[in-house]
C-alpha positions in Angstrom: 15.2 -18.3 -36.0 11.9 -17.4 -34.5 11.8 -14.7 -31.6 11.5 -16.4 -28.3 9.3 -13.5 -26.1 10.6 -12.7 -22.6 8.9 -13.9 -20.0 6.4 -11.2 -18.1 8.3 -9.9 -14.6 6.6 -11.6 -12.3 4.4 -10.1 -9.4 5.2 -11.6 -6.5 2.8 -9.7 -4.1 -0.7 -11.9 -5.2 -2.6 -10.8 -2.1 -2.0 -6.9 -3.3 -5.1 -7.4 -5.9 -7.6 -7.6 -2.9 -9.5 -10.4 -4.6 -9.3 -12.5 -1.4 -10.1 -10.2 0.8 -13.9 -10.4 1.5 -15.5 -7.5 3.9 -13.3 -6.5 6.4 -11.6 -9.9 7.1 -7.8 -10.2 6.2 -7.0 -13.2 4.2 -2.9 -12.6 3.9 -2.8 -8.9 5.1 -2.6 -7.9 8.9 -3.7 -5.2 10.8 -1.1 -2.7 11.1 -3.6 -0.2 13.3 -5.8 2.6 13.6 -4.9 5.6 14.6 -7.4 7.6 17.3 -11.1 7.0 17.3 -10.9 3.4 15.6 -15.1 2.7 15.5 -15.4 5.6 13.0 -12.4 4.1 10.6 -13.8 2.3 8.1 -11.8 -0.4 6.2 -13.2 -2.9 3.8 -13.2 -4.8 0.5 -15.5 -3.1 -2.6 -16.4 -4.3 -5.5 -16.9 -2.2 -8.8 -17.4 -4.0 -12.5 -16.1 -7.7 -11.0 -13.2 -5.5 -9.3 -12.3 -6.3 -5.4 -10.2 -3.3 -4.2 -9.5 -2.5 -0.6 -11.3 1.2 0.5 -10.3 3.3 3.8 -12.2 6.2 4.5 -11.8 8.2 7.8 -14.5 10.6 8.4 -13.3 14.3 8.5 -14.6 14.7 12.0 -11.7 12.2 12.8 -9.5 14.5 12.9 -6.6 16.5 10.7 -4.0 15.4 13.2 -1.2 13.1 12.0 -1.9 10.7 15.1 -5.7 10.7 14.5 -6.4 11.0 10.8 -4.7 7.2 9.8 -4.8 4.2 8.9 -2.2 0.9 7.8 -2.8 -2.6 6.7 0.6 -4.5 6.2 1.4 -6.6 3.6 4.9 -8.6 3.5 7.2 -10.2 1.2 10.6 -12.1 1.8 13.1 -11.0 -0.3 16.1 -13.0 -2.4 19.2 -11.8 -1.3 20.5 -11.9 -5.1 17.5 -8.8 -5.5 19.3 -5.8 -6.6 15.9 -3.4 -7.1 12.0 -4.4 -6.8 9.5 -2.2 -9.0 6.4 -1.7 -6.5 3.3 0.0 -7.9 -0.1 0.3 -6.4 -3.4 1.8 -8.0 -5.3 4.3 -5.7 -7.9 7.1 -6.1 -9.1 9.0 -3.3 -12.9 10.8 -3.2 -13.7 14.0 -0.9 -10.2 13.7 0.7 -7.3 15.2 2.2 -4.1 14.6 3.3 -4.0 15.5 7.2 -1.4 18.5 8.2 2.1 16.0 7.7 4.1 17.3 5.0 4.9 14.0 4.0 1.7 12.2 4.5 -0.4 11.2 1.7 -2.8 7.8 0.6 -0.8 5.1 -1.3 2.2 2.5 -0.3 4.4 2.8 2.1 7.8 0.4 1.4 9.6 -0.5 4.1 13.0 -2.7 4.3 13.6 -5.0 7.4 16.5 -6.9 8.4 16.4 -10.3 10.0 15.7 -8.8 13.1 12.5 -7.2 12.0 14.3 -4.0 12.8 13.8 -1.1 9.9 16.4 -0.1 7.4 16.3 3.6 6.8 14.7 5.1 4.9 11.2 4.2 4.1 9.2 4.6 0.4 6.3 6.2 -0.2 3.9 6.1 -3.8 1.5 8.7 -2.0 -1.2 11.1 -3.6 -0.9 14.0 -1.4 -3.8 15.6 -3.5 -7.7 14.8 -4.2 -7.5 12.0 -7.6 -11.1 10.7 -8.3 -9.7 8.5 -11.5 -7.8 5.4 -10.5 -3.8 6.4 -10.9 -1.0 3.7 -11.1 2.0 4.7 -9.3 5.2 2.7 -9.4 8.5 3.4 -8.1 11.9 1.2 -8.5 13.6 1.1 -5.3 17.0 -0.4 -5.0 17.2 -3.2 -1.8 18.6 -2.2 0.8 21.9 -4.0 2.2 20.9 -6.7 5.0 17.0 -6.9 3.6 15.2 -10.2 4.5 11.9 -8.9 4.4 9.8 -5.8 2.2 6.2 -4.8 4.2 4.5 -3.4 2.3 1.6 -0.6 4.0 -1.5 0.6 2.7 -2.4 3.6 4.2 -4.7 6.4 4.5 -3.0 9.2 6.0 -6.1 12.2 5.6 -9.8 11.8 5.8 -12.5 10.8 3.3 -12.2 8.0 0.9 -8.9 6.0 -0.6 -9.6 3.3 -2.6 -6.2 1.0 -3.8 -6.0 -2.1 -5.8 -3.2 -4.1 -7.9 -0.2 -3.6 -4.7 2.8 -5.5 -6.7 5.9 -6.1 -6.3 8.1 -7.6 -8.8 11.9 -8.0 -8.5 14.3 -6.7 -11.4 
């Protein structure tokens, strides 16, 4: 009897490879907002080697404060109530950066559950680097879904000053 393979888990966040995104204009992603001082906050698609990847860089006279120093872009998903746990990893590197003076700040994902009222089910997720990683670093985290989740958003965010580069955002349901 021959092996049958298992089928690959499946991503269901497309839009987190950047690929559509083309300069600063948001194909499935919206704005979730600047923080402070928005003309010096600079967000936009790269390309490197036939890679598209979405950068953020806040310059460092923008400011180490937590209010200042920031940046989102949501990304959301609807999830299947029969979801027990989603895997989400995201790929990010960061160059002359640091995190601003937040503890628990950092460049990465922020995970967020929301009920059917678009209300917030505590407690959020982060895949951050809190630390200065000029080599692209996957980090991937398996969350368990939160009683009452409709929807997962999904925020990229720069949380420091200088450069975060983040590509392949996916989420894929265990």
């Amino acid at each position: 009897m021959a092996n049958t393979p298992t089928p690959a888990k499946l991503n269901l966040f497309e839009e987190g490879d950047f690929e559509e995104l083309r300069g600063t204009e948001f194909t499935h992603w919206g704005p979730a907002g600047f923080a402070g001082g928005t003309s010096k906050i600079q967000f936009k698609a790269q390309q490197e080697g036939g890679n598209t990847f979405a950068r953020i860089h806040i310059p460092e006279e923008q400011s180490q404060d937590s209010r200042l120093g920031s940046f989102k872009l949501n990304g959301w998903i609807a999830i299947d109530p029969m979801w027990k746990k989603v895997t989400v990893k995201v790929r990010v590197r960061t160059k002359s950066w640091r995190k601003n003076s937040v503890a628990w700040h950092g460049a990465g994902v922020m995970v967020r559950f929301e009920d059917e009222k678009g209300q917030e089910i505590p407690h959020s997720e982060n895949l951050f680097v809190q630390e200065e990683t000029p080599e692209w670093k996957e980090l991937s985290r398996s969350l368990e879904v939160r009683p009452g989740t409709v929807l997962l958003r999904v925020d990229v965010t720069n949380m420091g000053t200088g450069t975060v580069d983040m590509d392949d955002v996916q989420i894929i349901p265990e």
